[in-house]
VEXPA-831770 format. One record per residue (C-alpha): residue in three letters; y, z, x. Coordinates in steps of 0.001 Angstrom, whole numbers, plus 500000, padded with zeros to 6 digits. Each point is the difference from the previous one (the first is absolute). Example, Ala and Ser with C-alpha at 12.3 -4.5 7.8 and 13.67 -1.06 7.14 Angstrom:
% VEXPA-831770
ALA495500507800512300/SER503440499340501370/
% end
This chain:
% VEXPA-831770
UNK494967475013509083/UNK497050501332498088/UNK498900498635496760/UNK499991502529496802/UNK496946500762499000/UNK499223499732495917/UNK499001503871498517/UNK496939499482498678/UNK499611500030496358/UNK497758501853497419/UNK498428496629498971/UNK499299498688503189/UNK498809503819501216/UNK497475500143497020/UNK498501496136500845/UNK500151500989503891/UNK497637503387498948/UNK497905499370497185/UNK500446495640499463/UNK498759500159496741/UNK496417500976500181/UNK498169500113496725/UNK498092502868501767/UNK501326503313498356/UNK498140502517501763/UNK501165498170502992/UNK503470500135499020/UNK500036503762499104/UNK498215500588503526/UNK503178497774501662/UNK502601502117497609/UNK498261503491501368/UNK500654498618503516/UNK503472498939499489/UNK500936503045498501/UNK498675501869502609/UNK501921498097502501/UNK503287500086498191/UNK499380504268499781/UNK499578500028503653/UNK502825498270500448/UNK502270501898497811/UNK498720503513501781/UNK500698498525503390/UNK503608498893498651/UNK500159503273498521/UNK499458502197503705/UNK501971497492501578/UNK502699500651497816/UNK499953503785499988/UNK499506499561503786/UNK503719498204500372/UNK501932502174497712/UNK498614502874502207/UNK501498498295502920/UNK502939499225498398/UNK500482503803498616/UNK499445500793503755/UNK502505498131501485/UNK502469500901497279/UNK499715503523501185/UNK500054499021503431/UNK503370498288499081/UNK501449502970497924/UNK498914502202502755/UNK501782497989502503/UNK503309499568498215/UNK499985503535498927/UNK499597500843503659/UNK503218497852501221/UNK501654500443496986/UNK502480503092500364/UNK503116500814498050/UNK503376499603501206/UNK501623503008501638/UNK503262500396498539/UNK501672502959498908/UNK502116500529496330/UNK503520499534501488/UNK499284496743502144/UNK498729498140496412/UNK502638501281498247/UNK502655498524502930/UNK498152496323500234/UNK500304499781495995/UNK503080497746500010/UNK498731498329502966/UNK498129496968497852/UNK502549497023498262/UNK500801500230497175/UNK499071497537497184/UNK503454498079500471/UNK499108499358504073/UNK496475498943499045/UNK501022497419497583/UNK503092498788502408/UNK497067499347502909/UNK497650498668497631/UNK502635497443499098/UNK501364499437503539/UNK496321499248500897/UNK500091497051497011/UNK502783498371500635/UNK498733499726504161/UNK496648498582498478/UNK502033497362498208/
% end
């Protein structure tokens, strides 16, 4: 079982980088540096991102190319549709199984 760990909060990130120094020039320096971190960061985050979504645009292809490939339509001519048409239940039968299938339930 692991223990949560608290996100950190602006407060406490502020004390934890600049404490409170009366120093301003010192403070501006710390700022420049933070900043300059947080940049990095967000460009890295940035590639990274644009990285996955071109993997994931890859293997969507890969998939549409696939199905696309197995996928073929069914052979059947005009007349054999047409003689299959009342084939299906109607409404009425549907209903009656639907029913039978309640009242075995309960």
């Amino acid at each position: 079982m692991s223990i949560p760990q608290a996100l950190p909060t602006p407060a406490g990130e502020f004390q934890s980088q600049f404490g409170g120094s009366p120093d301003a020039a010192a403070d501006c320096k710390k700022w420049e540096s933070l900043c300059a971190d947080l940049i990095a960061e967000r460009e890295k985050l940035r590639k990274e991102l644009a990285r996955s979504q071109g993997e994931r645009d890859q293997y969507l292809k890969s998939l549409y190319a696939f199905l696309r490939k197995e996928w073929s339509p069914p052979n059947f001519t005009r007349e054999e549709v047409f003689a299959h048409l009342d084939d299906r239940p109607s409404i009425h039968e549907v209903i009656a199984e639907l029913e039978r299938g309640l009242e075995k339930q309960g």
